[in-house]
C-alpha positions in Angstrom: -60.7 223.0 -57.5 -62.7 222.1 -60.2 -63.3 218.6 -59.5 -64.5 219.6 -55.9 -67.4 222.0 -57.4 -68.7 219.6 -59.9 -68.8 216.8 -56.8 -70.5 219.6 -55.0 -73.2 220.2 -57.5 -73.3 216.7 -57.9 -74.3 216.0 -54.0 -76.6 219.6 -54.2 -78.7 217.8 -57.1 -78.8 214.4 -55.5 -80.4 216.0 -52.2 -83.2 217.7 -54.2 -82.5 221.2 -54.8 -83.8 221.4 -58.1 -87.0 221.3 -57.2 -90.5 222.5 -56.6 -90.7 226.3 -55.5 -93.4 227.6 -52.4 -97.0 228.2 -52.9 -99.4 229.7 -49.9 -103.1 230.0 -50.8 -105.5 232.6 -49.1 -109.5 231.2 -50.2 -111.9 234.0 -49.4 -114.7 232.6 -51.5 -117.1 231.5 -48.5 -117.2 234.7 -46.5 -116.7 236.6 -50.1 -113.4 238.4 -48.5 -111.3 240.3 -51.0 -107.8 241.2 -50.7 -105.1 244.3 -51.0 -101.9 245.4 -49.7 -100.1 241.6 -51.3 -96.6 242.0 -50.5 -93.8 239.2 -50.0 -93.6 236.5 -52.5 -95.4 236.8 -55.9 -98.9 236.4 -56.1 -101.8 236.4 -58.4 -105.3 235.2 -58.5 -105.8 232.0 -60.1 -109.3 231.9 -60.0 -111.3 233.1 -62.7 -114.8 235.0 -63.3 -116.9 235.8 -60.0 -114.4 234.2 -58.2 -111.3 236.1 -58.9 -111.2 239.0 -56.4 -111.6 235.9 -53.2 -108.9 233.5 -54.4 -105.2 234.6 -53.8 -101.7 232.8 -53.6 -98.3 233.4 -53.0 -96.3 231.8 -55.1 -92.4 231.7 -55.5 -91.2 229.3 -58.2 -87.8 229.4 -57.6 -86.0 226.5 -56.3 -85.8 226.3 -52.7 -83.0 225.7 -49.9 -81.8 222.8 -48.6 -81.5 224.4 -45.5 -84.7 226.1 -43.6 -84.9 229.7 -44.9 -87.6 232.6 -43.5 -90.4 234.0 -45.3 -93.1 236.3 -45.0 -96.3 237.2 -46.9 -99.2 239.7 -46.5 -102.0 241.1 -47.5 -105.4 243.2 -46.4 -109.0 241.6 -46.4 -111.8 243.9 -46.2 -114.2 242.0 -44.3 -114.3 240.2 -41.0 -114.6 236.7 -41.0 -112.8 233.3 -42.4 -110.6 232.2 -45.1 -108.4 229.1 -45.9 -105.0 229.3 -45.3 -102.8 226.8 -47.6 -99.4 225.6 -47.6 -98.5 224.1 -50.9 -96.1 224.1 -53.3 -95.4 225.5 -57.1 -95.6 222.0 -58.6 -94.5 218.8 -59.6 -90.6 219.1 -61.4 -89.9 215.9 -62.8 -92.5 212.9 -63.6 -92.8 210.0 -61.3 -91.7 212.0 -58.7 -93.5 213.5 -55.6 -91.3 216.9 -55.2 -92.1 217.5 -51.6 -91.8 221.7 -49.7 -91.7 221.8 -45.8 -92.9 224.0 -43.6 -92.5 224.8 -40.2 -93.1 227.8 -37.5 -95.8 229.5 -38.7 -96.2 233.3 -37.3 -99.3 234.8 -37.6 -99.9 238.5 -37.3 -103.6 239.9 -37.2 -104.5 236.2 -38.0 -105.9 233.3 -35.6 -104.2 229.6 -36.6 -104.4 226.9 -34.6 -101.2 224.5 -34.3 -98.9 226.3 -36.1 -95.7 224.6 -35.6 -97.5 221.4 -35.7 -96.9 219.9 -32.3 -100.5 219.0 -31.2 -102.1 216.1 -32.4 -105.5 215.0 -31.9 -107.0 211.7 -30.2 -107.1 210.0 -33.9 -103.5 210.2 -34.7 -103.7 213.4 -37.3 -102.2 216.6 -36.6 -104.7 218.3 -34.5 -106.5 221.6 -36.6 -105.2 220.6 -39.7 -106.5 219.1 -43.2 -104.5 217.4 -45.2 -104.7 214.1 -48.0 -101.7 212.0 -47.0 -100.0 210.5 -44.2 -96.9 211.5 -45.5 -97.2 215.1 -45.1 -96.8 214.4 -41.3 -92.9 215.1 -40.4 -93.1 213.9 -36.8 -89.9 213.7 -34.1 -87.6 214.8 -36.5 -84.2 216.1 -34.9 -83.9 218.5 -37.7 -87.5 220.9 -37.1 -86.3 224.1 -36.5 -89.0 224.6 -34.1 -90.1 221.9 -31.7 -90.2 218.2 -33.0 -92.6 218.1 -36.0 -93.1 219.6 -39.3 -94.8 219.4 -42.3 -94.1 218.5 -45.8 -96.8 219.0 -48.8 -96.8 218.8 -52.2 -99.4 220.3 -54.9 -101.8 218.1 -54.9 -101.4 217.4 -51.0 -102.0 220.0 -49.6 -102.5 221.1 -46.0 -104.9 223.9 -44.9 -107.2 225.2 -41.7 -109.6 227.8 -41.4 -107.8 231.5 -40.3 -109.8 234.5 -38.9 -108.9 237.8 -40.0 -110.6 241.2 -39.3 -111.8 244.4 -42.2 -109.1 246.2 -42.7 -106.3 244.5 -40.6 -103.3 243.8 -42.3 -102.3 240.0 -42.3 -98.6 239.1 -42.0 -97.4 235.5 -42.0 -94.0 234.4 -41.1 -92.8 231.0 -41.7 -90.1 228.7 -42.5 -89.5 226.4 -45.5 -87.0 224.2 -47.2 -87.0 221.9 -50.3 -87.9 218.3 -48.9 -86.2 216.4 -52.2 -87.9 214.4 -54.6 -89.9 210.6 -54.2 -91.1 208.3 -56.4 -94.4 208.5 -56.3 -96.5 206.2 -54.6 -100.5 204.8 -55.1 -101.9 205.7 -52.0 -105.9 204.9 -50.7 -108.0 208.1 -50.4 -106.9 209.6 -46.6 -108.9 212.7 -45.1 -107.5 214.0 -41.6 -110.0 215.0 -39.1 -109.3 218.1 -37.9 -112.2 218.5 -35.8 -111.4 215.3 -33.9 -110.6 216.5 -29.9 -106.8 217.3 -29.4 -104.7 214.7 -27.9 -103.6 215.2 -23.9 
């Protein structure tokens, strides 16, 4: 019995389990949106002086499933207008190594996000609404998305983020799934921007 839970932990390490936790930013700094009501995951605001109240993330630091696993964040914003949704992660664990998060299935609740279960792409190859600094956050035709065929995987320097619209007063829920993607070596990569504006694909 013994020798079958240390192989098990054995495989469970090997797959990536110990690994980077979820992060979810919320940027209110250009319409100068504040925020109240956080509930969920932790969060905190990581900006500091004027900027403070207009910056907030979600952030769960604890190592995350292999398989996809639901969660939810939310919060109030007491104006009208846009902020930056971000899906990130908690952070590198181990040098050398990209320690990827995926998302998928993103549920928006008094929020406006385009593509949110990444299916759409646009005429230039990227996935359609979407900003992001690698090509290898792109998870496409994968029999394993829980929802459709494509999903995302980020790390914390790679992010991925689009505009979202929320309204004074409104409270702002967000569902979504996420897994642990394991651990890469890292890799030198040339400076890549997605277009998000480019038209989407038919």
């Amino acid at each position: 019995m013994k020798k079958c839970a240390f192989i098990l932990a054995a495989a469970v390490f090997a797959a990536g389990v110990y690994g980077a936790g979820l992060a979810i930013e919320i940027d209110g700094r250009p319409y100068k949106i504040k925020f109240s009501g956080e509930k969920g995951l932790k969060f905190f605001y990581p900006q500091k002086g004027d900027a403070r109240p207009y910056y907030l993330e979600f952030r769960d630091t604890a190592e995350l499933p292999l398989g996809w696993t639901e969660y939810s964040v939310s919060f109030v914003p007491d104006k009208t207008g846009w902020v930056t949704f971000g899906l990130s992660n908690s952070g590198n664990t181990k040098k050398g190594m990209d320690d990827w998060v995926e998302y998928d299935k993103l549920e928006i609740e008094n929020g406006k996000l385009r593509n949110p279960s990444f299916e759409f792409m646009s005429t230039k190859g990227d996935l359609f609404a979407w900003r992001y600094y690698t090509k290898r956050t792109e998870k496409l035709d994968k029999k394993d998305a829980p929802d459709g065929k494509n999903y995302v995987a980020v790390l914390r320097d790679k992010p991925i983020r689009q505009g979202m619209y929320v309204t004074a007063g409104k409270p702002v829920t967000i569902k979504f799934l996420a897994r642990s993607g394991g651990m890469t070596p890292q890799e030198k990569e040339e400076p890549f921007f997605s277009d998000q504006n480019a038209p989407q694909a038919k």
